[in-house]
C-alpha positions, -999 to +999 in steps of 0.1 A: +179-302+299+153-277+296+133-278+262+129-242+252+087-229+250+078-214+210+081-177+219+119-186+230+125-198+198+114-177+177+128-150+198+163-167+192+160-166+156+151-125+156+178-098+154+211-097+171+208-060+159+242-044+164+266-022+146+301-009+137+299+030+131+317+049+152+303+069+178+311+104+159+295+094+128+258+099+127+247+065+146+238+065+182+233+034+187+220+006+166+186+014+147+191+052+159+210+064+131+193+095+115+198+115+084+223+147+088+209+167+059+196+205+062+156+206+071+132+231+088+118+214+120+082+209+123+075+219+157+054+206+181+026+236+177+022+236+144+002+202+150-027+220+166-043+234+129-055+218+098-035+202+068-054+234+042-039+254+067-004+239+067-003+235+029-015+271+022+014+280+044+037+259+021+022+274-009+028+306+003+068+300+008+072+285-023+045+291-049+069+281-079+081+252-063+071+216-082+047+204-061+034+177-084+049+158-112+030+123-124+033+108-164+008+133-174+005+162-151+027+188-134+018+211-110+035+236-092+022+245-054+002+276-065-017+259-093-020+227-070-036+248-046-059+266-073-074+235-087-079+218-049-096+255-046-120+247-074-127+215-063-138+231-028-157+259-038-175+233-062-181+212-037-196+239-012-218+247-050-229+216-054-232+197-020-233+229+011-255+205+031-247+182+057-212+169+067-210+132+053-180+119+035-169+126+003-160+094-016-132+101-046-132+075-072-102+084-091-072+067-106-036+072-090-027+101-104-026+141-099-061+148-099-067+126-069-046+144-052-063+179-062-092+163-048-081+155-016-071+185-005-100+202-021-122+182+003-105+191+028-101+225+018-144+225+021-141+215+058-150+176+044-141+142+049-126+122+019-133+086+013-107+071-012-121+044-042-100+022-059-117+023-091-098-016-092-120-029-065-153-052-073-181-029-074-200-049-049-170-042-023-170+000-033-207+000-028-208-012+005-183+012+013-203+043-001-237+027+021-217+022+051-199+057+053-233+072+040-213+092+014-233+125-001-207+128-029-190+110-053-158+130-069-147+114-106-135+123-134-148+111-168-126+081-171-147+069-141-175+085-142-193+054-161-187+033-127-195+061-110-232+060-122-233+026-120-227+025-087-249+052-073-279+042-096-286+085-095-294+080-056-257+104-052-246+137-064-215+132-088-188+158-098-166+154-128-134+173-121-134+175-161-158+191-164-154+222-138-165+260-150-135+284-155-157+307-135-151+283-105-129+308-079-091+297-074-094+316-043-088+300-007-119+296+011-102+301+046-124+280+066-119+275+101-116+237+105-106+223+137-076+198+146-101+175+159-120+172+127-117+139+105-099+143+075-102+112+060-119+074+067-098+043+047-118+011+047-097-024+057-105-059+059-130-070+087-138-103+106-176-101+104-171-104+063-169-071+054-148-040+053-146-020+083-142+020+080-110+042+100-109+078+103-084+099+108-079+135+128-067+168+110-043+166+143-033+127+140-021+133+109-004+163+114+017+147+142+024+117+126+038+139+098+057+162+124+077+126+135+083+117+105+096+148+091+121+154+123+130+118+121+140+115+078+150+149+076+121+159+051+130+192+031+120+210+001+148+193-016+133+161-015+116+143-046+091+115-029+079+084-048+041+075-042+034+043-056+011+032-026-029+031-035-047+063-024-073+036-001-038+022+015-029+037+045+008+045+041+003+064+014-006+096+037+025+096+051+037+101+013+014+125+000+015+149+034+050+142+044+055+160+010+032+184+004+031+198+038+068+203+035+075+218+003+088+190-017+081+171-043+057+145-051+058+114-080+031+094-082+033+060-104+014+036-112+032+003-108+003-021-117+003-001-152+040+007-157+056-020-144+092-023-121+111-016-154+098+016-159+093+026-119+137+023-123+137+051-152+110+072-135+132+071-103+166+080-120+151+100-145+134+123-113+160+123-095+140+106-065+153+110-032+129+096-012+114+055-020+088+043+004+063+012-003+057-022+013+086-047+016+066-072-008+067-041-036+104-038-024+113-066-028+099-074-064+112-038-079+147-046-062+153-082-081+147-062-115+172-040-107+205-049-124+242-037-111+248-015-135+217+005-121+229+037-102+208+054-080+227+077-064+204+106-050+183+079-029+189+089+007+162+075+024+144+040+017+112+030+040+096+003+042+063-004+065+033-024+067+050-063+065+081-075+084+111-068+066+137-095+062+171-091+069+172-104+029+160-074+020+186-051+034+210-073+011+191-063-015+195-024-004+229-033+002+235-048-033+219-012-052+221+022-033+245+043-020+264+043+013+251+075+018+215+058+015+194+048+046+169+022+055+140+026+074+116-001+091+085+015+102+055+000+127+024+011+125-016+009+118-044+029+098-057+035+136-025+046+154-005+056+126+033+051+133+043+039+162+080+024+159+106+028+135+142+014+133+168+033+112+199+016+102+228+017+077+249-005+055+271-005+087+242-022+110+249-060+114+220-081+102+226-115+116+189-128+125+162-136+103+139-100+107+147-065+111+135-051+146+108-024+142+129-004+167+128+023+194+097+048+207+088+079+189+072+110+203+039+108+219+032+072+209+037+046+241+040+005+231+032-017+258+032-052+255+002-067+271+000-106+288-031-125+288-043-110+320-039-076+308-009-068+328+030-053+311+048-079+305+085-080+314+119-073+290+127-104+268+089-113+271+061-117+243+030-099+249+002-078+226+013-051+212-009-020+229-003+019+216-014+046+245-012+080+227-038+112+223-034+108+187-053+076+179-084+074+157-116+080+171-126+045+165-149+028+139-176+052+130-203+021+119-189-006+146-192+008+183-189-028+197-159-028+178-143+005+190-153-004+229-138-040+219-098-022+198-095+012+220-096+010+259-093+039+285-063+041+304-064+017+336-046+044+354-071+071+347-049+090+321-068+106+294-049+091+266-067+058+253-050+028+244-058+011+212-048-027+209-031-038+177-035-074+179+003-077+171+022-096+191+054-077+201+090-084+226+111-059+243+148-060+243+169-045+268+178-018+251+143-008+244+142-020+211+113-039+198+106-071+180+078-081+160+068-115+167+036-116+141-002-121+151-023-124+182-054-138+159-054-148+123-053-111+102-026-114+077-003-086+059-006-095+022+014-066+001+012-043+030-026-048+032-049-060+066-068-092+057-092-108+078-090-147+068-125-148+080-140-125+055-129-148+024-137-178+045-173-167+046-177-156+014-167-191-001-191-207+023-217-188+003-208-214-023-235-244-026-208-263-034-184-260-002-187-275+029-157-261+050-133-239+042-097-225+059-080-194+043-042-191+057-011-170+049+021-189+032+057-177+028+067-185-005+105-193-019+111-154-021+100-148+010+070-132+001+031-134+017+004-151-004-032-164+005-040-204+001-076-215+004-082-251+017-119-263+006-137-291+018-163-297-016-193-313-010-200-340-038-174-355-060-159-338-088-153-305-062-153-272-077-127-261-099-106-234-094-115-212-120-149-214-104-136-207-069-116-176-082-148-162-108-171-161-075-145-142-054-133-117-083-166-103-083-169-091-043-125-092-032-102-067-040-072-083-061-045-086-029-073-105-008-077-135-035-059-165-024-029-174-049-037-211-044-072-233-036-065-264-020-094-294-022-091-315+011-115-345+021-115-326+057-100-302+075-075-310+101-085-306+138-068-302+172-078-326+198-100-304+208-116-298+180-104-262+166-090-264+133-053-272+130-036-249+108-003-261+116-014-295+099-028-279+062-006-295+036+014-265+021+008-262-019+031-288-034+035-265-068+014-293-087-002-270-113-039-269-104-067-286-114-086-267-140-114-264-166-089-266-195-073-302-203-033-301-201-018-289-235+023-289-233+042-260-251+041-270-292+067-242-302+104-235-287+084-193-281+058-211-260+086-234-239+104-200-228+073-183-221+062-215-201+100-220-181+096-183-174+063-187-158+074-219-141+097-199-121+078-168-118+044-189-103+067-221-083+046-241-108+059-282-117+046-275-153+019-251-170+000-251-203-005-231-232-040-224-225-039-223-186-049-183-173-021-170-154-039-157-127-056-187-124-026-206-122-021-180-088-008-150-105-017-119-089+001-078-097+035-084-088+040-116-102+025-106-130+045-072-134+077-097-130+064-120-156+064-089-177+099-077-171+114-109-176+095-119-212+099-084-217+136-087-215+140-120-226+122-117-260+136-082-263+098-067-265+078-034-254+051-060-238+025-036-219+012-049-182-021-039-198-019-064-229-007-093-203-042-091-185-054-093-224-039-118-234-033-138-198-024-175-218+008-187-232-006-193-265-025-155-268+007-145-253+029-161-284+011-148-306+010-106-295+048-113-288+048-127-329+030-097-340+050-071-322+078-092-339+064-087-374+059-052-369+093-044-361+085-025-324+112-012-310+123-032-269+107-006-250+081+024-248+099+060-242+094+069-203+076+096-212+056+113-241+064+144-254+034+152-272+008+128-251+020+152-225+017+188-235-015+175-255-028+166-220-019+202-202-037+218-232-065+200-227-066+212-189-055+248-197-085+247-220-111+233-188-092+263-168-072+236-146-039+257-133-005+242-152+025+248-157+045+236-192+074+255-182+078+236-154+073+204-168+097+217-195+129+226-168+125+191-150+131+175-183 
């Protein structure tokens, strides 16, 4: 009998993708069905120009239209386009010299996305700041992209200063001159110029920087458009970070079409109130990582009705044939699922539509079938194709690949190779491992090296590895990506301590706070007495113990639940974390918590104390007991279960306030959508 290798194991437990629509239904094979809906193509052309260009076109056509629409703003596409305008002709005021980036530190909302196209507008290059990441980690990024410019806003502007010590010119969009012209500035900016550079998680330790072509972006918005059917009728969630990748897909895929853009931010509302903004919008369009997917989806009861949804994409982790039960169990027939491949450097590469028709009957969903312009290959060990049915690296050969890594030529020589045959399109490998199927249908099959997908997000293990062996008081250290109950990805750090006690966790997660961005913190810290090796002396992963859900060891003594409030809150964690048992004065987030689990614990004491609790008063108030004693007080006070979705007054306070700093709105607007 012949024992069968790994690769045709795991290939036995992928996707026997197959379905049962009818040939004269929109289907055309499995993972080919498209939308049918009315939509202007984006032709093939119109990708040699800029995005102002395209967008001015758009504003042109429909200048009324509801470009716009967030908690606090609205803005239609001519007064989008007349604040970007101000924030270009300030910029050409302000900083006419030179052609280094721009960096925006802004929060998710409108006015980062005036700014963005009001770099852009100014022939620049934007640079997007999570003003949520450590400062250490958004400093590095402003040295290593030599930024000129730092665009803010008064909310930010404090950590603004603080992290240009006055060596950078800043501009607070809040404070612009109504003299500022709303005028276009009709530059001529090439296809080939960089629109933007997102920073991701690198091996050497530190972030590493991508930019992207006026062109690139362009094209990948073309596909997309002519694949989902993208029209001015559609209404487009945007819950993905500005500094994530997939996000420009959102933000151009609508405004360089004439529809509509909602942007929310979940770590702030919550999935409770991402459900009402969606029905309440009438969004047709939901796109976000399966990890966010996932989460919002489980809060979702069956009474929930969302029946404009037509499209539903999902990109940047595998998606699970579990989770097209859960698109299954909540939207429409009508309603389509999308799984999309891609990379910050090649943009989308594969995609794989399917239906509530489309048989499921493996573990993942296939990432699917070739779109326009971008060639997979799946590389062997010598470099060579390798055949159908066969595992090899995932390679992308396409003219519309980034130019590289601006700081890291080594790198760029290492990533993106010319074309063996001679061809003048480069070929950029992913580091994804990949397999064919006869039908031309591709398969995920994980990782070459050891980057992880955490919430949609690159991670280089090695960068937190090195930064806890900055630690005096580790001697080796392993960071590796775990599955958890749900399904979902999560960071555990295995530490060998050197001395006895070891460090505590708290003091593990307090040193790497300060330099990682929140998804790149590992939910669980392991204390070993060595780490396991192969026989030949590389580290065995394969051997780590896996977190046992034994509540970890911590500065605070064990203290058990005294009150029947605190038990609830405490079997509601429980579940929430995987946890045997927590205490009343354990920190959730030390106990592993990170955004989503935190937004769920939310919802579910939210809901199960019949409470308005705020995500905001949770990172406040992150114990059991502090948490017993807000839920007490909002008790006493008589507040009512939940917050209204939206703020009459907080609203048209807020467009006064811009009217009155000569920022282009429109209440009316805001007033018809209600």
């Amino acid at each position: 009998m012949r024992i069968l290798s790994h690769g045709e194991r795991r290939m036995n437990r992928m996707i026997n993708h197959k379905t049962d629509t009818p040939s004269s239904q929109k289907s055309v094979g499995s993972g080919r069905i498209r939308p049918t809906n009315p939509f202007i193509q984006f032709k093939k052309e119109e990708v040699e120009q800029s995005i102002p260009t395209r967008f001015e076109q758009q504003v042109r056509q429909y200048p009324d239209r509801m470009a716009i629409k967030s908690r606090d703003h609205t803005f239609t596409y001519e007064s989008l386009n007349q604040a970007a305008n101000r924030v270009a002709w300030a910029i050409c005021d302000r900083h006419s010299h030179g052609h280094d980036p721009i960096a925006l530190l802004l929060e998710h909302d409108a006015p980062a996305l005036i700014a963005m196209l009001g770099v852009l507008k100014a022939g620049r290059i934007y640079v997007p700041l999570d003003p949520g990441y450590p400062p250490e980690r958004l400093s590095y990024i402003l040295e290593n992209c030599q930024v000129g410019l730092i665009v803010t806003n008064s909310k930010n502007l404090s950590l603004a200063k603080k992290l240009t010590q006055d060596a950078l010119t800043l501009l607070n969009i809040d404070d612009f001159s109504t003299s500022l012209s709303t005028e276009n500035l009709d530059l001529k900016i090439s296809p080939d110029s960089v629109t933007h550079i997102l920073y991701t998680s690198g091996s050497t330790g530190k972030p590493k920087g991508v930019p992207q072509l006026h062109r690139n972006v362009l094209h990948e918005i073309m596909n997309y458009t002519n694949a989902a059917h993208l029209s001015t009728e559609d209404r487009m969630l945007l819950v993905s970070s500005f500094s994530f990748g997939d996000s420009v897909r959102t933000i151009y895929g609508a405004l360089l079409n004439g529809a509509s853009l909602f942007p929310l931010n979940i770590k702030e509302e919550g999935f409770v109130s991402l459900s009402d903004w969606m029905i309440e919008q009438e969004i047709t369009i939901y796109r976000s990582v399966p990890t966010v997917f996932r989460h919002f989806a489980r809060t979702l009861s069956r009474k929930m009705d969302f029946p404009v949804i037509r499209l539903i994409y999902l990109a940047g982790e595998p998606v699970y044939r579990r989770d097209v039960m859960l698109y299954r169990d909540h939207f429409s027939s009508d309603c389509i699922l999308v799984n999309g491949l891609g990379s910050i450097e090649s943009l989308t590469y594969r995609w794989y539509f399917l239906d509530k028709n489309v048989h499921i009957t493996g573990t993942n969903v296939p990432v699917g079938f070739a779109i326009d312009d971008m060639e997979v290959q799946l590389l062997g060990d010598n470099g060579k194709e390798v055949g159908v049915n066969e595992i090899g690296e995932i390679a992308v050969k396409s003219r519309y690949l980034s130019p590289g890594y601006g700081q890291n030529p080594d790198l760029t020589r290492q990533k993106f190779r010319p074309d063996p045959k001679g061809g003048d399109e480069p070929i950029y490998l992913t580091g994804d491992l990949g397999l064919l199927l006869p039908d031309e249908c591709l398969v995920h099959m994980g990782r070459k090296d050891f980057q992880v997908k955490i919430r949609g997000y690159r991670v280089e293990t090695a960068e937190i590895e090195m930064l806890l062996m900055e630690l005096d008081t580790v001697k080796e250290t392993v960071v590796v990506a775990r599955t958890d109950a749900s399904g979902d990805k999560y960071l555990s750090a295995y530490v060998v301590p050197i001395g006895d006690p070891g460090p505590a966790v708290g003091e593990l997660r307090s040193f790497l706070e300060g330099q990682l961005p929140e998804y790149m913190m590992p939910s669980t810290f392991v204390l070993l007495d060595a780490i396991p090796l192969t026989p030949n002396g590389k580290v065995d992963r394969q051997a780590l113990p896996a977190p046992d859900g034994t509540r970890p060891l911590s500065d605070n003594a064990f203290a058990a639940p005294g009150t029947p409030l605190e038990e609830r809150i405490a079997d509601i964690w429980v579940k929430v974390l995987g946890l045997d048992q927590v205490g009343v004065q354990d920190n959730f987030f030390e106990l592993g918590g990170h955004s989503l689990s935190a937004i769920q614990a939310v919802s579910r004491m939210s809901e199960a104390f019949q409470v308005a609790l705020s995500l905001s008063s949770f990172f406040e108030t992150p114990t059991i007991a502090q948490l017993s004693r807000k839920i007490e007080s909002i008790r006493s006070e008589g507040a009512g279960p939940r917050p209204p979705a939206l703020s009459r007054v907080r609203r048209d306070s807020h467009h006064a306030k811009l009217s009155s700093q000569g920022v282009p709105v429109s209440i009316e607007d805001t007033q018809n959508e209600e």
